[in-house]
PDB file with one MODEL, atoms N, CA, C and O in Angstrom:
MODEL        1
ATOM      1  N   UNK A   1     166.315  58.254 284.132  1.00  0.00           N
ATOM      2  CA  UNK A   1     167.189  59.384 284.277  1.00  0.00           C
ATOM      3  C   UNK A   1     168.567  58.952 284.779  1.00  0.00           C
ATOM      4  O   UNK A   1     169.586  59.527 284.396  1.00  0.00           O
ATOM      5  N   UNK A   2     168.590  57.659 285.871  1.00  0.00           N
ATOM      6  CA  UNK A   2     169.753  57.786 286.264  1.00  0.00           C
ATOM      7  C   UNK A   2     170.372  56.990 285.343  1.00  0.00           C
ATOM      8  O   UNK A   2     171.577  56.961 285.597  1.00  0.00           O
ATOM      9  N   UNK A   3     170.051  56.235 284.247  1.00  0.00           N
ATOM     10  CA  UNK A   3     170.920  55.100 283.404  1.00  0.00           C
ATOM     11  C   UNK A   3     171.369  56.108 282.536  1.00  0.00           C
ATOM     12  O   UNK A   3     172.573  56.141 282.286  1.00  0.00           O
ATOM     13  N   UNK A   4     170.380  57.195 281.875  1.00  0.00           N
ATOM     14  CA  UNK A   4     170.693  58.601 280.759  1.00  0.00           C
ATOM     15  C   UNK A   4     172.613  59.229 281.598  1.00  0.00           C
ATOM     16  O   UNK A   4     173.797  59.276 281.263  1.00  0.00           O
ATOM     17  N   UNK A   5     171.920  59.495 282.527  1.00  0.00           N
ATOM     18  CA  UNK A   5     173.015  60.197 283.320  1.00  0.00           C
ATOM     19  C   UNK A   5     174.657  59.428 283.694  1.00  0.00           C
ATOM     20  O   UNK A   5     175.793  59.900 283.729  1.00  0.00           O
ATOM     21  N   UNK A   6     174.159  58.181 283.910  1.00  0.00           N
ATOM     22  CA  UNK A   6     175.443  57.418 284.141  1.00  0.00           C
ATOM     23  C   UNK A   6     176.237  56.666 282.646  1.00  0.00           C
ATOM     24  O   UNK A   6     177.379  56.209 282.619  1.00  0.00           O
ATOM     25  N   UNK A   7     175.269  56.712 281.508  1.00  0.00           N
ATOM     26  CA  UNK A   7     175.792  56.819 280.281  1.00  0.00           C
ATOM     27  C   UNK A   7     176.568  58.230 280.329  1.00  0.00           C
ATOM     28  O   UNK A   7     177.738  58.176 279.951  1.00  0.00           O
ATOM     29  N   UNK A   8     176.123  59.375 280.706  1.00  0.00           N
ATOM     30  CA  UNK A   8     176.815  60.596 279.654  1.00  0.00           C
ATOM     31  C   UNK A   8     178.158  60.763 280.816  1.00  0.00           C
ATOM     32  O   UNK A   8     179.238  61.275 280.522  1.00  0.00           O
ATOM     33  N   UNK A   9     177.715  60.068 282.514  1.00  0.00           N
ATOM     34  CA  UNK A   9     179.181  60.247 282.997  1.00  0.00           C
ATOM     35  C   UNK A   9     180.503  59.214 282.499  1.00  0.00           C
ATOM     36  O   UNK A   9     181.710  59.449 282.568  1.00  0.00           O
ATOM     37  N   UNK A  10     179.741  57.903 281.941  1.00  0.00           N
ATOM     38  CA  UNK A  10     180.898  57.267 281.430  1.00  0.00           C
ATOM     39  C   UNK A  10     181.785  57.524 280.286  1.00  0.00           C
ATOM     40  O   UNK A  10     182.868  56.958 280.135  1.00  0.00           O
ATOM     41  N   UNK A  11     181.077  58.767 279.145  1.00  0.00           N
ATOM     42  CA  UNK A  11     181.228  59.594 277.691  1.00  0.00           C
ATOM     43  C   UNK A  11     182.370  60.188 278.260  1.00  0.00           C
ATOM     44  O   UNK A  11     183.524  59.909 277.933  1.00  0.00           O
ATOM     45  N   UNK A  12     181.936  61.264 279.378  1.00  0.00           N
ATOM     46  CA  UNK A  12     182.473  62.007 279.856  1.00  0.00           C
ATOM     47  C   UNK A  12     184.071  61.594 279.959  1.00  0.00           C
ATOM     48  O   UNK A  12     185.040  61.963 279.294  1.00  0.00           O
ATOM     49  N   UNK A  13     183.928  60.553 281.218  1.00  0.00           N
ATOM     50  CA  UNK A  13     185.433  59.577 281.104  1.00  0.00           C
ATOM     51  C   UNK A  13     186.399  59.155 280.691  1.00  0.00           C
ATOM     52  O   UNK A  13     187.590  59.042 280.978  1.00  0.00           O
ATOM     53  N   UNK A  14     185.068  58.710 279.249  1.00  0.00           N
ATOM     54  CA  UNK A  14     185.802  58.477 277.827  1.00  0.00           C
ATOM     55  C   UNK A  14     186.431  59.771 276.993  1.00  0.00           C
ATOM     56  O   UNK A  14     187.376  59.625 276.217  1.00  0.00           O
ATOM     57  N   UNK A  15     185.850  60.942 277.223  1.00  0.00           N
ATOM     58  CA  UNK A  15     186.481  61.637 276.637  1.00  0.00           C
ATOM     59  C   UNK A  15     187.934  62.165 277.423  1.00  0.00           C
ATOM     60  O   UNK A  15     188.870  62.645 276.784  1.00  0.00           O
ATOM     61  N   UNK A  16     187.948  62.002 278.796  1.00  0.00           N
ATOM     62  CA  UNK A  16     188.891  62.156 279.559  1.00  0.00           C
ATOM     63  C   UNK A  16     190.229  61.476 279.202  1.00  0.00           C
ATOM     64  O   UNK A  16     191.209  62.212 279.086  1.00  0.00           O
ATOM     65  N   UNK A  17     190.344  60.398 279.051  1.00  0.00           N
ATOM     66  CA  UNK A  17     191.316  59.563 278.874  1.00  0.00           C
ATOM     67  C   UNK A  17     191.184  59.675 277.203  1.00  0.00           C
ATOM     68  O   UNK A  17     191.989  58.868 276.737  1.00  0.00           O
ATOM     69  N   UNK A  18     190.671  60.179 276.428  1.00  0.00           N
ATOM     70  CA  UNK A  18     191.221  60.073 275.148  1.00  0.00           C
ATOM     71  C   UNK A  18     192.200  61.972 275.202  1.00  0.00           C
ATOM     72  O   UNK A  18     193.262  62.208 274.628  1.00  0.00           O
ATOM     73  N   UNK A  19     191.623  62.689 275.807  1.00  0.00           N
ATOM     74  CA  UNK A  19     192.642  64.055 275.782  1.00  0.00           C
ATOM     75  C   UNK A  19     193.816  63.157 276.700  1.00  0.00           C
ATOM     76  O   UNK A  19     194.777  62.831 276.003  1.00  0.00           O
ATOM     77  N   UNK A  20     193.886  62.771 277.935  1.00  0.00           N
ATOM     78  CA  UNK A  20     195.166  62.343 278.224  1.00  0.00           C
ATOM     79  C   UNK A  20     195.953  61.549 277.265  1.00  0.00           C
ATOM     80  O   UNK A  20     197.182  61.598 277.218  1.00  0.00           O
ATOM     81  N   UNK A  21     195.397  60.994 276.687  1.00  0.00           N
ATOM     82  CA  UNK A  21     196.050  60.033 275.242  1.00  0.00           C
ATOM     83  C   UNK A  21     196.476  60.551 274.150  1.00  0.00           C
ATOM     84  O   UNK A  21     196.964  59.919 273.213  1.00  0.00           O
ATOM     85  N   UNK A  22     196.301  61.828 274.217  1.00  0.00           N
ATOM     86  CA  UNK A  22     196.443  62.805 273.045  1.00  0.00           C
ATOM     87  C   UNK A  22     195.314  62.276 271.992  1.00  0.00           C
ATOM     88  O   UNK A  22     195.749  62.422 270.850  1.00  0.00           O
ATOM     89  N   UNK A  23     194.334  61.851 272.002  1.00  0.00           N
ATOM     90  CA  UNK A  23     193.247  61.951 270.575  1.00  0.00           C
ATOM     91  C   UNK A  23     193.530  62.834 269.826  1.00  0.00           C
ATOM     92  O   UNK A  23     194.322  63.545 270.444  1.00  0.00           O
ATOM     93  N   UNK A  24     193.280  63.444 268.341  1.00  0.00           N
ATOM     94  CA  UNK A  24     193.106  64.097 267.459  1.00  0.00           C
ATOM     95  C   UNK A  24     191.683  65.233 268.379  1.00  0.00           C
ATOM     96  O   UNK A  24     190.737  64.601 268.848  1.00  0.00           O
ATOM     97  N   UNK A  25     191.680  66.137 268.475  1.00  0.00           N
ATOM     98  CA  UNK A  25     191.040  67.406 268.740  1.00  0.00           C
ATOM     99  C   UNK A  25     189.710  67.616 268.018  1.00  0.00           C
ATOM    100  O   UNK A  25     188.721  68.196 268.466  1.00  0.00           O
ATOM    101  N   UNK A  26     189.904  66.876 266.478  1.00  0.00           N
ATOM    102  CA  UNK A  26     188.512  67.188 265.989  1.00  0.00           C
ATOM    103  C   UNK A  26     187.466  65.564 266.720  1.00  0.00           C
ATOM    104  O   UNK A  26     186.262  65.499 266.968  1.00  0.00           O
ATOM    105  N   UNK A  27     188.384  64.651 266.847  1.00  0.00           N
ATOM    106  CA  UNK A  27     187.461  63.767 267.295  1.00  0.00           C
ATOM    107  C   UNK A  27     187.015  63.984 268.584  1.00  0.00           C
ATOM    108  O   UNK A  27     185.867  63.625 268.844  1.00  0.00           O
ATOM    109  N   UNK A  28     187.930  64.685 269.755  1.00  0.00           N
ATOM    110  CA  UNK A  28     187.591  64.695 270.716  1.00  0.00           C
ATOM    111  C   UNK A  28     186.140  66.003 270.933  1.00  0.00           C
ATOM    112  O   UNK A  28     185.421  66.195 271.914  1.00  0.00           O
ATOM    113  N   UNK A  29     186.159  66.670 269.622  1.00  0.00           N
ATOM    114  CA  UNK A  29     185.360  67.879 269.841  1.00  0.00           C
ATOM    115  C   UNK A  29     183.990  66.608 269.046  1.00  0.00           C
ATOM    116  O   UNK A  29     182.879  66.870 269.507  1.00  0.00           O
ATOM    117  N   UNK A  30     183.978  66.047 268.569  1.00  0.00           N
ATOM    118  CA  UNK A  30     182.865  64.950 268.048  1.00  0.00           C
ATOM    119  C   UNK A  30     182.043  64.525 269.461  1.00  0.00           C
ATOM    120  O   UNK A  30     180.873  64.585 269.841  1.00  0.00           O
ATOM    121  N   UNK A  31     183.395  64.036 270.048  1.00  0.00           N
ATOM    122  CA  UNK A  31     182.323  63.130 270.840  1.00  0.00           C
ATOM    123  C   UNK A  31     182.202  64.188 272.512  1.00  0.00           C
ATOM    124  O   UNK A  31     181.838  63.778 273.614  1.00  0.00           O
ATOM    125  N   UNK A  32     182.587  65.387 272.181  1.00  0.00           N
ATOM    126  CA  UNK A  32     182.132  66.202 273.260  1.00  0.00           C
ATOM    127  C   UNK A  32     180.544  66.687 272.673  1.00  0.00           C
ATOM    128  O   UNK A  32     179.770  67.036 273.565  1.00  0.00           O
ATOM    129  N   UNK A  33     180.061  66.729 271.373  1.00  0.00           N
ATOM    130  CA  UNK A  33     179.266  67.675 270.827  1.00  0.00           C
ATOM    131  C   UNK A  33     178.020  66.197 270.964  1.00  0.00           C
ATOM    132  O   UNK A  33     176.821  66.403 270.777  1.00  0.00           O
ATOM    133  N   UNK A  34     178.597  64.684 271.332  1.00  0.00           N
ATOM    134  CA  UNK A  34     177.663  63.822 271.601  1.00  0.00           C
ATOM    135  C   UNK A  34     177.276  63.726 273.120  1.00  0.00           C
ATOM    136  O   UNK A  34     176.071  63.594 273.334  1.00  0.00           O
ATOM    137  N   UNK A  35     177.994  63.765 274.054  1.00  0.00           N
ATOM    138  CA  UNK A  35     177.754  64.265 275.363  1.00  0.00           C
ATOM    139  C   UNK A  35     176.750  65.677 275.256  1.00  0.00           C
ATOM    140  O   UNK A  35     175.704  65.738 275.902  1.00  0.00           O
ATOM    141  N   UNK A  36     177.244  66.878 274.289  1.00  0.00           N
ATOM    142  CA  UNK A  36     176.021  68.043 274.504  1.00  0.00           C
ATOM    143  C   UNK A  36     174.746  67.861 274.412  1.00  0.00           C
ATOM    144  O   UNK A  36     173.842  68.310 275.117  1.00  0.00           O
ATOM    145  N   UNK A  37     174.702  66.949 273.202  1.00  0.00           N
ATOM    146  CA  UNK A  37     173.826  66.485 272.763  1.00  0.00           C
ATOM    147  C   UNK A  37     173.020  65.760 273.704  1.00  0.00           C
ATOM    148  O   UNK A  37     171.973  66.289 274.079  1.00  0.00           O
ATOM    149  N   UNK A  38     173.470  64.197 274.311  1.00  0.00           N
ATOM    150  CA  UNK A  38     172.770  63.415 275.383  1.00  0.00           C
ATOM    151  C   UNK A  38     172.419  64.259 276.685  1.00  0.00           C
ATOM    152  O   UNK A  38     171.860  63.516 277.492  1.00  0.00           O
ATOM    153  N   UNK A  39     172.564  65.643 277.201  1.00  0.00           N
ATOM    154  CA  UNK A  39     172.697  66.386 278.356  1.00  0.00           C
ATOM    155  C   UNK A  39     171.605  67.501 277.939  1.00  0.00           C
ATOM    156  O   UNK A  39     170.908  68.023 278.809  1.00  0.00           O
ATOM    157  N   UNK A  40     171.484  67.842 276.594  1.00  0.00           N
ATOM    158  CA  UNK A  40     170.140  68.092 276.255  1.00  0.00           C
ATOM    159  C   UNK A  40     168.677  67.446 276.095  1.00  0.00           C
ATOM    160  O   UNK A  40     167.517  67.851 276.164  1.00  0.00           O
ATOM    161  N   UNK A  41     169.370  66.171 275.834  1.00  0.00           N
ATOM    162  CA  UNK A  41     168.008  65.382 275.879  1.00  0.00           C
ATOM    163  C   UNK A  41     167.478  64.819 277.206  1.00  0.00           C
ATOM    164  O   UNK A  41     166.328  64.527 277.537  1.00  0.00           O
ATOM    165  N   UNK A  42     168.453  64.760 277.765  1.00  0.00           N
ATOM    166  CA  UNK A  42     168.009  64.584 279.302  1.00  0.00           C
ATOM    167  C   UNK A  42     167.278  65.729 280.047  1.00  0.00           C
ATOM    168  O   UNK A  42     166.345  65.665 280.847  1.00  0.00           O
ATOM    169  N   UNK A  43     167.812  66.563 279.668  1.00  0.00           N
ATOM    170  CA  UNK A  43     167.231  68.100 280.083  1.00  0.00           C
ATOM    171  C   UNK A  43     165.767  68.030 279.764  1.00  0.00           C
ATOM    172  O   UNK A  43     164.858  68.266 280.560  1.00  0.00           O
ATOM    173  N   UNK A  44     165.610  67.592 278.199  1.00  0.00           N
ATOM    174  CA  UNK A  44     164.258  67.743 277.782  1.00  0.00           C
ATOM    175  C   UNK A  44     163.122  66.831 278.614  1.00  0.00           C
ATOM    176  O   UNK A  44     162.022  67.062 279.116  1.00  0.00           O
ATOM    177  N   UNK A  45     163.939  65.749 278.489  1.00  0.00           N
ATOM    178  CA  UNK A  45     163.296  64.428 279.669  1.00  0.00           C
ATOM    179  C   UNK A  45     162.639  64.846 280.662  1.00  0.00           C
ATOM    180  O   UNK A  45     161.445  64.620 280.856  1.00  0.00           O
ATOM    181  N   UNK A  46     163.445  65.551 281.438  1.00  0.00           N
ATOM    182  CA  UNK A  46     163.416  66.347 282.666  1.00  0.00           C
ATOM    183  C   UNK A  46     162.307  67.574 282.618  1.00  0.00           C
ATOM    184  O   UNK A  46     161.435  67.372 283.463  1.00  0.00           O
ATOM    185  N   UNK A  47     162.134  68.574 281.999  1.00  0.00           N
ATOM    186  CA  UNK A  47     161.271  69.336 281.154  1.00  0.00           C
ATOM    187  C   UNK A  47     159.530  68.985 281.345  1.00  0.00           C
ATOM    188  O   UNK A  47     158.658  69.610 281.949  1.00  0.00           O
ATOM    189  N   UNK A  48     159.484  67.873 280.651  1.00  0.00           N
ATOM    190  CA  UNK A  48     158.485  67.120 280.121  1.00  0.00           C
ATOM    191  C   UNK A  48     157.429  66.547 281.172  1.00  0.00           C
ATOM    192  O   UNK A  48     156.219  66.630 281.384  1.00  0.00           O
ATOM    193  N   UNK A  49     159.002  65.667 281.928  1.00  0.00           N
ATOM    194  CA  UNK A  49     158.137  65.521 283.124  1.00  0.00           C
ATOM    195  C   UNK A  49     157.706  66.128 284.164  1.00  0.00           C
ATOM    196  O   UNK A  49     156.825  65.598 284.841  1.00  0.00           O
ATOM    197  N   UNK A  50     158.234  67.357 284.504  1.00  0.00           N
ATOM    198  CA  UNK A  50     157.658  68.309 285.094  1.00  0.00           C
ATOM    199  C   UNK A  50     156.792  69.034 284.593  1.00  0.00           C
ATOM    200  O   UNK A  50     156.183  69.751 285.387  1.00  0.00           O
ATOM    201  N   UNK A  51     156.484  69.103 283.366  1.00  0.00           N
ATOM    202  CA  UNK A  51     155.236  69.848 282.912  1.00  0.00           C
ATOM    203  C   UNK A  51     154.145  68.557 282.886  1.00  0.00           C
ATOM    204  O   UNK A  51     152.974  68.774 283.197  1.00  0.00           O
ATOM    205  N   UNK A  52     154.619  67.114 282.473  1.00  0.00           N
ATOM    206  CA  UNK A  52     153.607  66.040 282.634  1.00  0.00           C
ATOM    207  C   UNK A  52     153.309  65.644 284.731  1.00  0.00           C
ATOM    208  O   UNK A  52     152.466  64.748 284.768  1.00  0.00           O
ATOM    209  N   UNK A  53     153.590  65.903 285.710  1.00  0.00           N
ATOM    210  CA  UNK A  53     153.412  65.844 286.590  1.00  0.00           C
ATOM    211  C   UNK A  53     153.346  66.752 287.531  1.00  0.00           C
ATOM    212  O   UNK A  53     152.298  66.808 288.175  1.00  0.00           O
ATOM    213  N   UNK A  54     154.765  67.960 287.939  1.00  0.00           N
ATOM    214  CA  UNK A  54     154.561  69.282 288.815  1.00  0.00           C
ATOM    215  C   UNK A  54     153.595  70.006 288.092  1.00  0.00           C
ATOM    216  O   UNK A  54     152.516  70.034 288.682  1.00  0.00           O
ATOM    217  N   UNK A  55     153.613  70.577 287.055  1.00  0.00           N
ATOM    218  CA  UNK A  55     152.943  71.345 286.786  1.00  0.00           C
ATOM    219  C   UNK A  55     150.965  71.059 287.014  1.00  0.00           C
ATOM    220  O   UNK A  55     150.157  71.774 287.608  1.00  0.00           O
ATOM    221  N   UNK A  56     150.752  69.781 286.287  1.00  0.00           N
ATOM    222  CA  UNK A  56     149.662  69.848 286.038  1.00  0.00           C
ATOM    223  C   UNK A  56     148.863  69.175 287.927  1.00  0.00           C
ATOM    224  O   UNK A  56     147.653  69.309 288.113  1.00  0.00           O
ATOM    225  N   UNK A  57     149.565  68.677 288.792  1.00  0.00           N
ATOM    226  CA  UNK A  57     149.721  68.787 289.689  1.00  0.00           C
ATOM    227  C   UNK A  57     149.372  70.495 290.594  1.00  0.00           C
ATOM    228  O   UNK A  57     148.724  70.592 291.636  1.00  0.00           O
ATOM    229  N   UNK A  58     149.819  71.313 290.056  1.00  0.00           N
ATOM    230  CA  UNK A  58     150.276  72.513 290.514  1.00  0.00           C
ATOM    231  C   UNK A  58     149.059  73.304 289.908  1.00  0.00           C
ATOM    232  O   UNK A  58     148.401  74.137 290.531  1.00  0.00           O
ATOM    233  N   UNK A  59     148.896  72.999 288.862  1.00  0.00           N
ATOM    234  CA  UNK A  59     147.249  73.544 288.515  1.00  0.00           C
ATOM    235  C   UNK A  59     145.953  72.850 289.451  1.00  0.00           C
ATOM    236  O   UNK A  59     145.037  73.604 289.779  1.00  0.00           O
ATOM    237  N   UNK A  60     145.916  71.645 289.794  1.00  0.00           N
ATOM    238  CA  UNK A  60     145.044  70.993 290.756  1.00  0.00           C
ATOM    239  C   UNK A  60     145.398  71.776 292.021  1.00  0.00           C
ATOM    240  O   UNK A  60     144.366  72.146 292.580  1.00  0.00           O
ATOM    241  N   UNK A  61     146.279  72.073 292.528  1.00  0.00           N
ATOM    242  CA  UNK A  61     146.113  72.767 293.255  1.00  0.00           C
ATOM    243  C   UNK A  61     145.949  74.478 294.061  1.00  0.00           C
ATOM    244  O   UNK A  61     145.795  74.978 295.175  1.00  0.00           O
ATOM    245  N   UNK A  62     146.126  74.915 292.457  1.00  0.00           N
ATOM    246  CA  UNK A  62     146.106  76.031 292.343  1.00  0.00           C
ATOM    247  C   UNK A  62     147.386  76.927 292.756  1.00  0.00           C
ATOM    248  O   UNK A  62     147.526  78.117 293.038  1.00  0.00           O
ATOM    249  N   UNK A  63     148.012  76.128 292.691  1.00  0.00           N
ATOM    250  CA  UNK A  63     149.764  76.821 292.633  1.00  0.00           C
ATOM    251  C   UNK A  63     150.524  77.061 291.670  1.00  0.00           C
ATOM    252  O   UNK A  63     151.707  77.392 291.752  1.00  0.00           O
ATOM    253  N   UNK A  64     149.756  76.877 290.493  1.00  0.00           N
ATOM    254  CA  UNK A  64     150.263  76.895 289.359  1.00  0.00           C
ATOM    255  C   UNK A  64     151.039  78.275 288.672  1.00  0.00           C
ATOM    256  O   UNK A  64     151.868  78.139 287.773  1.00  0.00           O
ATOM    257  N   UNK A  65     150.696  79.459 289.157  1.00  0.00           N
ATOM    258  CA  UNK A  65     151.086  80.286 288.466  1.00  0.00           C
ATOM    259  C   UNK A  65     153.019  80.401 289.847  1.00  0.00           C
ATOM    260  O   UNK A  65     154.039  80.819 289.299  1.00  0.00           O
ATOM    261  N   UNK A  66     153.096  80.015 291.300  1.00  0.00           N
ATOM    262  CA  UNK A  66     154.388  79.982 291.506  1.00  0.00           C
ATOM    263  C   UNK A  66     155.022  79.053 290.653  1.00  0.00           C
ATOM    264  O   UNK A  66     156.095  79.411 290.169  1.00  0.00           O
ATOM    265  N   UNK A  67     154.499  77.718 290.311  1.00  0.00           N
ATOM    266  CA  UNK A  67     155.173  76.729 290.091  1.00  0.00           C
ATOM    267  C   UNK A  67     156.103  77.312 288.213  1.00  0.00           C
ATOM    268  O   UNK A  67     157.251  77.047 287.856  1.00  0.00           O
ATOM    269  N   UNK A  68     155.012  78.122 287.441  1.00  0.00           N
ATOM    270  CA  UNK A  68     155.167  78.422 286.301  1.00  0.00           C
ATOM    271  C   UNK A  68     156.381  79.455 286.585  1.00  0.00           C
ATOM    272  O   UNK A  68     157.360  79.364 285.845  1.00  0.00           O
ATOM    273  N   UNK A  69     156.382  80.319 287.489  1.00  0.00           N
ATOM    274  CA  UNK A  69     157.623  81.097 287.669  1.00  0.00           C
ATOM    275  C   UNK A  69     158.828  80.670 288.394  1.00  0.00           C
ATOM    276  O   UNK A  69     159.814  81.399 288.498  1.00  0.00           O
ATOM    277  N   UNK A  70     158.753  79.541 288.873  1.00  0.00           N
ATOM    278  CA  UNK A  70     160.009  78.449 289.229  1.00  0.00           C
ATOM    279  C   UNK A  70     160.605  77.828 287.851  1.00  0.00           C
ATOM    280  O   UNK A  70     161.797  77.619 287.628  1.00  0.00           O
ATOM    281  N   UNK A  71     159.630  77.604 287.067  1.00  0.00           N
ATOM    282  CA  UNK A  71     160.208  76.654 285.785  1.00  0.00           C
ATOM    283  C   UNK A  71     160.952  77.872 284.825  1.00  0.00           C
ATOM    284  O   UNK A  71     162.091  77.775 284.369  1.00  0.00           O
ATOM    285  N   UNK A  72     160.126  78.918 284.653  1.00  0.00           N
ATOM    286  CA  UNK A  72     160.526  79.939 283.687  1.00  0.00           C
ATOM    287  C   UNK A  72     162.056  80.264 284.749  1.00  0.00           C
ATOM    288  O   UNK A  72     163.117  79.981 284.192  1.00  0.00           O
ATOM    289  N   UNK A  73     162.135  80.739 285.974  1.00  0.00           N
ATOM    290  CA  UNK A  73     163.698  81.120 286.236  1.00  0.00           C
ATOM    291  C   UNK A  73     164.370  80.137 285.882  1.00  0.00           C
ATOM    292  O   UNK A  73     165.404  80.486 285.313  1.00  0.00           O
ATOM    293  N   UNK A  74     164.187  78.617 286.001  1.00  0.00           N
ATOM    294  CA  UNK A  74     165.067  77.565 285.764  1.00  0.00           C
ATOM    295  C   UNK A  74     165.669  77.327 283.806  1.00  0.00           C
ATOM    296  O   UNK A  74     166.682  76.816 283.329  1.00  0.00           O
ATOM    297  N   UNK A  75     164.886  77.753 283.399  1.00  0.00           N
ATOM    298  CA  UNK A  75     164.625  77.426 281.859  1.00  0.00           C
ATOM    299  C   UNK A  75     165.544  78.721 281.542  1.00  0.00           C
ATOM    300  O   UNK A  75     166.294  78.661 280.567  1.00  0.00           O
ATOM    301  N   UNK A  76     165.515  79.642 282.170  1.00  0.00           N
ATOM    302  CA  UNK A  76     166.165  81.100 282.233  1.00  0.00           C
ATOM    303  C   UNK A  76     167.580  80.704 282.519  1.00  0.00           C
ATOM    304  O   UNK A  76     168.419  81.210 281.774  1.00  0.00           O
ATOM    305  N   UNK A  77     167.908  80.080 283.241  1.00  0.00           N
ATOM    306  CA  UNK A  77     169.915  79.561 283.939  1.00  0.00           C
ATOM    307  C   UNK A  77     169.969  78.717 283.061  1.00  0.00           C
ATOM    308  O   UNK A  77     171.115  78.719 282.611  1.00  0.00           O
ATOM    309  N   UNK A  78     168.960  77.538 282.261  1.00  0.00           N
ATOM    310  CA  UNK A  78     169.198  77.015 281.434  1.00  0.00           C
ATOM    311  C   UNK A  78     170.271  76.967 280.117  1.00  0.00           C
ATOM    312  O   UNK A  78     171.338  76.460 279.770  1.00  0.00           O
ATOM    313  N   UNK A  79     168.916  78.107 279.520  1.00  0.00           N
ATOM    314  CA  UNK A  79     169.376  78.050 278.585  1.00  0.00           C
ATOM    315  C   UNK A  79     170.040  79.550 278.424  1.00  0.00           C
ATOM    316  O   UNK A  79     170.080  79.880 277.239  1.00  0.00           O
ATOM    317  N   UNK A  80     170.531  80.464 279.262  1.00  0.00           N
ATOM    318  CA  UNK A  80     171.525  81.661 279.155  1.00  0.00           C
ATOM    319  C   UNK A  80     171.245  82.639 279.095  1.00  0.00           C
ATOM    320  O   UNK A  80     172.099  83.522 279.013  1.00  0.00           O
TER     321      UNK A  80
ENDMDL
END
């Protein structure tokens, strides 16, 4: 997660200094829509492993139905 993350902050950067540089607008909207892209898949990463560990965790202990309404509000700010 943190190598995913410190890739999409260095994108980020990169896209920084190409608007100060004046880039062309459609490229800079390219490689913003590749940052959306890598910030979704991390998301999913993220996702996965909480349903591969909190959750099933959270069923062993029978907390499962708070833990399921923590993920659903989060998935809710998520995605809008």
């Amino acid at each position: 997660m943190i190598n995913r993350l410190s890739r999409i902050e260095g994108h980020v950067r990169a896209i920084k200094r190409m608007i100060e540089s004046g880039a062309p607008c459609p490229e800079v909207l390219i490689q913003l829509a590749a940052v959306g892209s890598a910030v979704q898949k991390t998301a999913r990463v993220v996702l996965e492993d909480h349903i591969d560990s909190c959750l099933t965790q959270a069923a062993k202990d029978g907390t499962a139905a708070g833990e399921l309404r923590s993920l659903k509000d989060a998935l809710d700010r998520y995605i809008g």
